[in-house]
C-alpha positions in Angstrom: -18.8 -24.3 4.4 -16.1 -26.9 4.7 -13.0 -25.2 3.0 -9.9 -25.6 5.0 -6.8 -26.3 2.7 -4.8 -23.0 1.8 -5.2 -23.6 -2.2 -8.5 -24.5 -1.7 -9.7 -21.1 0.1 -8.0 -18.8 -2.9 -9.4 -20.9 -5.5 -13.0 -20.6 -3.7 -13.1 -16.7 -3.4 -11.9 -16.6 -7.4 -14.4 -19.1 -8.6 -16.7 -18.3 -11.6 -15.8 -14.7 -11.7 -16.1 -14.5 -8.5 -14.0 -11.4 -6.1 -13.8 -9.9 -3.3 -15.5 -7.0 -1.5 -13.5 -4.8 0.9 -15.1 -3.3 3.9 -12.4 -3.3 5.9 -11.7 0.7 6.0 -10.4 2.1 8.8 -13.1 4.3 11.3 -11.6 7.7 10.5 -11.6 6.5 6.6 -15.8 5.3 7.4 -16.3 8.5 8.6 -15.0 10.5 5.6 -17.2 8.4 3.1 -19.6 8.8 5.8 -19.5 12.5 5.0 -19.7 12.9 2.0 -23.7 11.8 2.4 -23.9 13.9 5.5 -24.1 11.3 8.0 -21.9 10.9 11.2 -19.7 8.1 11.8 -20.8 6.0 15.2 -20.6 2.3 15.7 -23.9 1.8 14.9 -24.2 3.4 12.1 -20.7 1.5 11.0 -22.2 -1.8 11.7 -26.0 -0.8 10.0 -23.8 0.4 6.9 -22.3 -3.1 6.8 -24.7 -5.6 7.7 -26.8 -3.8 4.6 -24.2 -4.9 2.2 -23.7 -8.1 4.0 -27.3 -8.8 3.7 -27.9 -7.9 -0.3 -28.5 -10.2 -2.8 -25.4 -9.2 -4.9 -22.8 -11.7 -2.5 -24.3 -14.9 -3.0 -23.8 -14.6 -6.5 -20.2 -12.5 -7.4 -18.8 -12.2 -3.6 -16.4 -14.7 -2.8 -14.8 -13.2 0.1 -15.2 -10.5 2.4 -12.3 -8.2 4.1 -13.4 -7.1 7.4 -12.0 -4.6 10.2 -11.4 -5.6 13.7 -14.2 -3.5 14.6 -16.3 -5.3 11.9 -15.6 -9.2 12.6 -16.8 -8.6 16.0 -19.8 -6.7 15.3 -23.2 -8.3 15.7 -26.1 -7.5 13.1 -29.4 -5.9 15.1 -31.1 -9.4 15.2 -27.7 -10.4 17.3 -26.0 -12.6 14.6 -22.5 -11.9 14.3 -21.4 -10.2 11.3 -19.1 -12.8 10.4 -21.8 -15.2 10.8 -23.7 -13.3 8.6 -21.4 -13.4 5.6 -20.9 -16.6 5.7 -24.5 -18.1 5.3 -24.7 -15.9 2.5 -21.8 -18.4 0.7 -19.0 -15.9 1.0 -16.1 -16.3 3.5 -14.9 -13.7 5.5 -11.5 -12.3 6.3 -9.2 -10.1 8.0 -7.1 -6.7 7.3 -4.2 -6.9 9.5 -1.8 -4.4 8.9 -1.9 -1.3 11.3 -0.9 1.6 8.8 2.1 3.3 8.1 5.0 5.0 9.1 7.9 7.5 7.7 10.7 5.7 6.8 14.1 7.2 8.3 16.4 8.7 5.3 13.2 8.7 2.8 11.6 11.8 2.8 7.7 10.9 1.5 8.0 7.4 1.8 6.5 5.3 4.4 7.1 1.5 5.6 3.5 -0.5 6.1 4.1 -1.9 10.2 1.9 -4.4 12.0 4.7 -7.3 12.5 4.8 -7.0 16.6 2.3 -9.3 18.0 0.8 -10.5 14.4 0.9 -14.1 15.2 -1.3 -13.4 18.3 -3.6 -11.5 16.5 -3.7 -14.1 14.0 -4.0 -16.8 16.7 -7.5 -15.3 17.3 -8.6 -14.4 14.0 -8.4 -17.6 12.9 -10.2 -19.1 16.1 -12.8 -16.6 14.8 -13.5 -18.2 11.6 -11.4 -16.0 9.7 -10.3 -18.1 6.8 -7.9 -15.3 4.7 -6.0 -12.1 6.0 -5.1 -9.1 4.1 -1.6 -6.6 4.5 -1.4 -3.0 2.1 2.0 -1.9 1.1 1.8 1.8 -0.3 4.4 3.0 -3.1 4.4 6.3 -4.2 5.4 8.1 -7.3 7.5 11.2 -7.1 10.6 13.2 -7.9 13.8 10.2 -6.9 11.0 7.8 -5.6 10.4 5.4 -4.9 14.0 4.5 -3.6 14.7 1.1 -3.2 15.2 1.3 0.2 11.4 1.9 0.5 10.3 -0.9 -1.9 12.7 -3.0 -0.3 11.4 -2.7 3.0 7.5 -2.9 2.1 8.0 -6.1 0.2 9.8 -7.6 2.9 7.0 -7.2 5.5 4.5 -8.4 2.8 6.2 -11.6 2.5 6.8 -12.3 6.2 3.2 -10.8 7.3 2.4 -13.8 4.0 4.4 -16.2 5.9 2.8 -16.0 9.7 -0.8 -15.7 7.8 0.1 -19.2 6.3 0.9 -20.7 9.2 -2.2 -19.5 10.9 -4.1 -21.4 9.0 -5.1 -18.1 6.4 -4.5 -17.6 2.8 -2.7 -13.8 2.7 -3.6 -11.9 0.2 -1.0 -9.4 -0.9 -1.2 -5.9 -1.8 1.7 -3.6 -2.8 -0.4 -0.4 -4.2 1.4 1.8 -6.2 -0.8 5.0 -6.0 -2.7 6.5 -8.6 -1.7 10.1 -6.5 0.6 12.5 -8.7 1.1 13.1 -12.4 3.6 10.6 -13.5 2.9 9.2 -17.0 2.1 5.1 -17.3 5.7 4.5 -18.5 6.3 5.1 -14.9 3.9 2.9 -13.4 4.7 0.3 -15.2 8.5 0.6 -14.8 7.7 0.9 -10.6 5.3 -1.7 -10.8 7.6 -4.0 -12.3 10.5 -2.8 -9.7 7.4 -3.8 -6.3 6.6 -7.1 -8.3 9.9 -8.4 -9.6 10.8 -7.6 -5.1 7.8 -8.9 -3.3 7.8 -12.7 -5.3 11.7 -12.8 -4.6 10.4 -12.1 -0.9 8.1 -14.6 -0.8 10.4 -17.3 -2.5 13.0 -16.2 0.0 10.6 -16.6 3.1 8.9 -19.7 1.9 5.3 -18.8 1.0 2.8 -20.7 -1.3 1.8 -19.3 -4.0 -0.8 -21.7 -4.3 -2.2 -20.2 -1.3 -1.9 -16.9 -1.7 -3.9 -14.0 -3.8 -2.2 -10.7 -5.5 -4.1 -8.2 -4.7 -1.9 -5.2 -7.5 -2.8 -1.4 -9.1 -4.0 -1.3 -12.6 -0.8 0.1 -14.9 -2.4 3.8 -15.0 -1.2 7.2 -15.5 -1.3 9.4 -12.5 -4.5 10.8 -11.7 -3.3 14.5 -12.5 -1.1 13.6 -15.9 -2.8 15.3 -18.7 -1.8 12.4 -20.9 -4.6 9.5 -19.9 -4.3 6.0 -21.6 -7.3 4.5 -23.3 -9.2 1.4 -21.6 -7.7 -0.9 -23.9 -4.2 0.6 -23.0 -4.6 0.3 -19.7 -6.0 -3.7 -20.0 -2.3 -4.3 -22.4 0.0 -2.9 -20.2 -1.1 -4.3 -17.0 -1.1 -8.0 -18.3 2.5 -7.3 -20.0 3.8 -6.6 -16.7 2.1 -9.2 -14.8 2.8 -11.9 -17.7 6.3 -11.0 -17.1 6.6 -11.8 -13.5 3.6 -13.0 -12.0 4.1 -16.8 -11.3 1.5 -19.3 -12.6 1.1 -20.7 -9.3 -0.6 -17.7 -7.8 -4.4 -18.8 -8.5 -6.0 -15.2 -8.5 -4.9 -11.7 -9.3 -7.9 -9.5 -7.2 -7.0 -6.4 -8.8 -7.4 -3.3 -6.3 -9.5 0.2 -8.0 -7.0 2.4 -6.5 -9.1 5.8 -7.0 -10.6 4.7 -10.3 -14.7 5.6 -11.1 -17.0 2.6 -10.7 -17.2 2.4 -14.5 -13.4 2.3 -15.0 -12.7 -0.4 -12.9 -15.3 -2.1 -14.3 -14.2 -1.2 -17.9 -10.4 -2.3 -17.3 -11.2 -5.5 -15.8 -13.6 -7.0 -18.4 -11.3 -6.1 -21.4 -8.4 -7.3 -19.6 -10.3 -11.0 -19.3 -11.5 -10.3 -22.7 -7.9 -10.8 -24.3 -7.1 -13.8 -21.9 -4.2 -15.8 -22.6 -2.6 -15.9 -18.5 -2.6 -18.4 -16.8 -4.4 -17.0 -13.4 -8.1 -15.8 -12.9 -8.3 -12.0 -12.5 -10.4 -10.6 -10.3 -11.5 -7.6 -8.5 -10.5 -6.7 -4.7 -13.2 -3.1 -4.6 -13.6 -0.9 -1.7 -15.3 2.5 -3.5 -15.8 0.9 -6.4 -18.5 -1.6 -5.2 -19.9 0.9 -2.5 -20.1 3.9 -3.3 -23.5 4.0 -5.8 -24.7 2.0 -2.7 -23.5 4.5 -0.4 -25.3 7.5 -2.2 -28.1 5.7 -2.2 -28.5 4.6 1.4 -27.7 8.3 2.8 -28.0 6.4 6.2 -31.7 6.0 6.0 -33.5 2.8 7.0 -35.8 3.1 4.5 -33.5 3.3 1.7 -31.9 0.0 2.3 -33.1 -2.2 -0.6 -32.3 0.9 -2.7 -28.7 1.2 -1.6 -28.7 -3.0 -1.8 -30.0 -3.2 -5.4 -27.2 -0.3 -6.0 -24.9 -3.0 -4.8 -26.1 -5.8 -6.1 -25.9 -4.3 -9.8 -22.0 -3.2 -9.2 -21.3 -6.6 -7.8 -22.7 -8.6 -11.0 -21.2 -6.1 -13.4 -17.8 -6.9 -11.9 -18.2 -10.6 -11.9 -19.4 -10.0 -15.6 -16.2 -8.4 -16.3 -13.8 -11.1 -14.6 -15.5 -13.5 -16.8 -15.1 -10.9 -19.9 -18.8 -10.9 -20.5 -19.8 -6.9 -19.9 -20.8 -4.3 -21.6 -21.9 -0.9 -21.0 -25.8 -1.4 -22.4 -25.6 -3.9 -19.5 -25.2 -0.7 -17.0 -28.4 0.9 -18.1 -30.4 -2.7 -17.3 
């Protein structure tokens, strides 16, 4: 698969409705999903989990990209083929989270900074002798009582655009992800109005340290109400107010917007993206970036039995095409019952 240039790899991952599938959770996050069907968390049962989805007939087709773990992109499948490997001859390129977490931020009570500049350009060195061909950084903003402060946006959006930066020069297209969380009870007025505050500061970032936009993927929350506001916002809502705030400060340059589901039901992310690409008029192709959202029908139905593989793949083939149905606005919910 001879994609090299920067523009060229984001525009391959987005292509025909194509997005991206994120496995790269952490081990202790593997092993709470992992629980929730009863089955404990070991290496093996990490990399059995994995080369399942790897393996299903739902990539060729609507995956475009991959996001692996460190553990992951080293991992070999049980006939010895590396997982990487793997993912690749099934059309899809792979890539990389590289952030390591977060911390508290001094003076911010609640608010943490996302950390993983010291030694990046090593570990990028060798992700990219790896094969790894894009590289992904999670900035977390939270909704509160006085916060987010700017101090705290300030310093996430700075580390996005300089972890964008070294990922360039590596070689990697960075996709960047500054999450404002679904977590808390704060009304949609107020994500928008944060959104709009992370946004506006991460592309003035990225301008200020250089970064193509052409080779480089958003990867942004949904404009929702908080999980526990009483007030919820129809789909249609939801679709409107996100694309007024990108519209408003989203360059055209930036080829794909891989929207994260940040908590939201399989159906709902599902829902949100398809009418957003159903009103169209931007100028980028929206996409999905889905952890939960793409596994976990899969991950019920594998219960981390071997002979309930193709039942857990055909789980994840169906979310798969649904989502690349809905980045091309084609879906419908009759579709879900097929």
């Amino acid at each position: 698969m001879l994609v090299e240039n920067l523009e060229d790899i984001a525009a391959y991952i987005v292509d025909d409705g194509k997005g991206i599938l994120a496995a790269d959770e952490s081990n202790p996050t593997c092993s709470k999903r992992f629980e929730s069907i009863g089955v404990v968390s070991t290496e093996e049962k990490r990399r059995d989990y994995r080369e399942m989805l790897f393996r299903s007939d739902g990539v060729p087709d609507n995956i475009g990209g991959v996001i692996l773990f460190d553990e992951t992109i080293r991992q070999r499948a049980a006939d010895g083929t590396l997982l990487r490997e793997v993912i690749a001859e099934q059309g899809a390129l792979f890539g990389i989270k590289v952030d390591q977490g977060v911390r508290p931020i001094d003076g911010c009570p609640g608010e943490t900074v996302t950390v993983g500049l010291d030694g990046l350009d090593e570990r990028l060195q060798e992700y990219a002798s790896m094969g790894a061909k894009f590289t992904k950084w999670r900035a977390v903003i939270k909704i509160g009582s006085a916060i987010p402060s700017e101090k705290c946006i300030e310093l996430n959006m700075k580390a996005l655009a300089s972890y964008a930066a070294l990922a360039q020069a590596n070689g990697m297209v960075p996709i960047v992800e500054p999450e404002v969380l679904m977590e808390g009870e704060h009304t949609i007025d107020s994500c928008h109005e944060v959104t709009e505050r992370a946004l506006n500061a991460l592309f003035q970032c990225l301008e200020q340290d250089g970064v193509n936009l052409k080779g480089s993927l958003l990867k942004p929350n949904m404009i929702t109400a908080g999980a526990g506001c009483s007030v919820q916002a129809s789909v249609d809502d939801v679709a409107e107010r996100t694309l007024i705030c990108l519209k408003a400060i989203v360059p055209s340059a930036v080829p794909g917007i891989c929207f994260l589901s940040g908590g939201q039901s399989d159906l709902q992310a599902t829902a949100h993206l398809d009418a957003m690409n159903k009103i169209g008029g931007f100028p980028w192709k929206i996409s999905f970036s889905y952890g939960r959202a793409l596994q976990s029908s899969a991950l019920s139905a594998w219960g981390g039995s071997p002979d309930r593989v193709r039942s857990a793949q055909d789980a994840f083939t169906h979310r798969a095409s649904m989502n690349r149905l809905a980045a091309l606005g084609k879906w419908n919910k009759e579709l879900e019952a097929g």
